[in-house]
C-alpha positions in Angstrom: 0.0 0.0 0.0 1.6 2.9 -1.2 1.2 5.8 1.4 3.7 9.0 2.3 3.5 9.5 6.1 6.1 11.0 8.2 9.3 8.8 9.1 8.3 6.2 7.1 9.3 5.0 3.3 6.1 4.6 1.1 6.6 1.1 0.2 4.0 -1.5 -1.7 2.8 -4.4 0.6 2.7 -7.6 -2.2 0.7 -10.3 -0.7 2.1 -12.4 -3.0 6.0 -14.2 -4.3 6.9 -11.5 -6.8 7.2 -13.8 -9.9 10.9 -12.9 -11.1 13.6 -10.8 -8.7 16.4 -10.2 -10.4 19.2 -8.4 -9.1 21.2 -6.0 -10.4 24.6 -6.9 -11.6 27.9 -5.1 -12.8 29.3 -2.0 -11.5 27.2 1.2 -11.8 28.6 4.1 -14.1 30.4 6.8 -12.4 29.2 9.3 -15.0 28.0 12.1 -13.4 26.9 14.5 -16.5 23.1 13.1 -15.1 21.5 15.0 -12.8 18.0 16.6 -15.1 18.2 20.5 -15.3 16.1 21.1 -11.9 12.7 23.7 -12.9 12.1 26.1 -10.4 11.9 25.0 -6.6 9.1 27.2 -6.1 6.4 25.8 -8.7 7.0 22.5 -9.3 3.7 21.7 -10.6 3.3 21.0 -14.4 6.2 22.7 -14.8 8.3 19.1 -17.1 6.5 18.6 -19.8 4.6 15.1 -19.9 5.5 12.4 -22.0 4.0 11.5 -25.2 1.8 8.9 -24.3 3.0 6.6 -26.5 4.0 2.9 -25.4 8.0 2.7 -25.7 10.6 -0.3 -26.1 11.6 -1.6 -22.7 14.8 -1.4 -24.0 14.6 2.5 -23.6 14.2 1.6 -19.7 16.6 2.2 -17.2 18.3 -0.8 -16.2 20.7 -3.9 -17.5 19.1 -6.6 -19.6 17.8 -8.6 -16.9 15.2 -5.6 -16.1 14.8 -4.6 -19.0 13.4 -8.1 -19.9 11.7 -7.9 -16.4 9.6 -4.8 -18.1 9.0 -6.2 -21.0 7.3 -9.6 -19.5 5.3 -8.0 -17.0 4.0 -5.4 -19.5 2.6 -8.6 -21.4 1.1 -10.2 -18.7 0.0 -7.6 -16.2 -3.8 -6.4 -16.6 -2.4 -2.3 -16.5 -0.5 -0.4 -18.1 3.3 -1.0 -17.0 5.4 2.2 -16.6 9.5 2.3 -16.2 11.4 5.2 -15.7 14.4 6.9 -18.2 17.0 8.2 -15.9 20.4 9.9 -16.1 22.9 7.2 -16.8 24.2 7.5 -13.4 21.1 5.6 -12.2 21.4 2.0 -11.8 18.3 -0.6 -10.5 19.0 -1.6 -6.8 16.0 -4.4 -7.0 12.9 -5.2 -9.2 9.9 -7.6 -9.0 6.5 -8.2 -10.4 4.0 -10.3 -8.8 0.3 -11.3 -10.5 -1.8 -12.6 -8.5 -4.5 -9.9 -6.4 -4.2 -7.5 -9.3 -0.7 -7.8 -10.1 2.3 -4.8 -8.9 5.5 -4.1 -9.9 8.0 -2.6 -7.9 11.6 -1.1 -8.6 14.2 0.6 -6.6 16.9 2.9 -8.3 19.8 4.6 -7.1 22.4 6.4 -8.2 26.1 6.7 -6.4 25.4 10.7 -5.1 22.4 9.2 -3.0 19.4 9.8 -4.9 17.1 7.1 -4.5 13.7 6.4 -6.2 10.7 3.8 -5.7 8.7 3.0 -8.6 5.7 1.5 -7.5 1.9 0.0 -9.6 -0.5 -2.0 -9.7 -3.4 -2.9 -7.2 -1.7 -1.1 -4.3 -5.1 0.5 -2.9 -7.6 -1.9 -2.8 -9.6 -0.5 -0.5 -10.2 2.9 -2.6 -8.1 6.1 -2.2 -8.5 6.0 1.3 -6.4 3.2 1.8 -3.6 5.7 0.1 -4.1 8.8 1.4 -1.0 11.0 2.2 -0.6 12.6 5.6 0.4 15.6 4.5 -1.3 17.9 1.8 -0.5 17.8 -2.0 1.7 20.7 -3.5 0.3 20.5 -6.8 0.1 18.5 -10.0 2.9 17.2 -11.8 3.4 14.5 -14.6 4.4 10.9 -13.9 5.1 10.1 -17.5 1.9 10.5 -19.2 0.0 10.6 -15.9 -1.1 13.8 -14.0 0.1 13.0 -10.5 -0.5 14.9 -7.3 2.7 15.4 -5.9 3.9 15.6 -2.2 6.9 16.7 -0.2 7.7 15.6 3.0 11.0 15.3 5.3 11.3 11.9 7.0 14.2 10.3 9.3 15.1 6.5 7.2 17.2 4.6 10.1 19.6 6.3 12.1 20.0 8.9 8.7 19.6 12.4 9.1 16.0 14.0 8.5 15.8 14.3 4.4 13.6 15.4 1.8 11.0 13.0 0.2 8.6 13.4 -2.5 6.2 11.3 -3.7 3.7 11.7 -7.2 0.8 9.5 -6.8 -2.1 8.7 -9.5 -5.0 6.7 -8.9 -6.2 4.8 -11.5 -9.1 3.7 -10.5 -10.5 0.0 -9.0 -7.5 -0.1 -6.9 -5.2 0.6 -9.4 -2.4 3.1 -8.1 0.9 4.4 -9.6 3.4 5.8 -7.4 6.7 6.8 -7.6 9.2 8.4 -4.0 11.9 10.1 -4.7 14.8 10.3 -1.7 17.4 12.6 -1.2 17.1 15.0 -4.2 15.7 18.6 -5.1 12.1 18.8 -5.8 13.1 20.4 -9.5 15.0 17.0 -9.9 12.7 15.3 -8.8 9.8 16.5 -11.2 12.0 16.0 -14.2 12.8 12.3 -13.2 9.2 11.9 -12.6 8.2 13.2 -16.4 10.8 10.7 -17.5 8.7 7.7 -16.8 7.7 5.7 -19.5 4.6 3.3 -20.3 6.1 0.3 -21.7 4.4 -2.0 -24.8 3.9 -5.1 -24.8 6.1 -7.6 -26.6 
């Protein structure tokens, strides 16, 4: 269940053995030309343009071959639209996993080696309606999650024995349950909105 209160990660609860878990493999890049041109702290909302819409290879997805074949089979078997993100090729997946069973999710960590961390999470996360979702803090606006209009929040949560840091989350709700989230740790909100316009819906095989 995807939520965003205080001191706590927003994190999916699968009832189920995600189907394939790969993990990631090789060294990360060190590039560091990555970071998306941050838009203005003080309006994020709407301010990266949406994607077009249009389903992409999951070959244009973040990730080595293992996920990006991980993409590929659960947007063929998965009953919603599967989204991955495009990120600065500092970014590497940290852990992935689909599941199918209750609705089906998918869940994907990436990070990057300057800290930045984002959650990538759809699927039937809300069953219970909106409710079942709700942030405790109030939305800042709407923003795109690929093609999606998000409502977007910003928060600053203690994760373990880290300092207090700045989390933001953009959350769409799809309808019948259907929720997609994505929690970014660590970073600006201007990056954070461009990494969220960077997510892509992924075709089918």
């Amino acid at each position: 269940m995807l939520t965003a209160p205080p001191n706590q990660r927003a994190a999916a609860s699968p009832t189920a053995t995600p189907t394939d878990t790969p993990t990631a493999s090789g060294s990360p890049s060190s590039t560091d030309a990555s970071t998306a041109t941050p838009t203005p702290e003080a309006s994020p909302a709407l301010t990266a343009a949406a994607s077009t819409g249009a389903a992409s290879s999951a070959t244009t997805c973040t990730g080595t071959t293992q996920f990006t074949d991980l993409f590929a089979e659960a947007a063929s078997q998965e009953p919603f639209d599967v989204y991955c993100a495009v990120l600065p090729p500092d970014y590497w997946i940290h852990d992935g996993n689909y599941s199918l069973p209750a609705g089906g999710n998918v869940r994907v960590e990436y990070e990057n080696a300057r800290g930045f961390h984002l959650v990538l999470e759809e699927g039937n996360l809300c069953p219970a309606g909106p409710s079942g979702c709700e942030s405790a803090v109030a939305s800042s606006g709407p923003i795109w999650l690929g093609d999606l209009r998000a409502d977007l929040y910003d928060t600053t949560r203690s994760v373990g024995d880290a300092d207090p840091t700045e989390v933001y989350l953009a959350l769409v709700y799809a309808g019948t349950g259907r929720v997609y989230g994505l929690t970014g740790y660590g970073m600006s909100a201007g990056t954070f909105v461009n990494l969220a316009a960077a997510v892509v819906k992924v075709s089918a095989p």
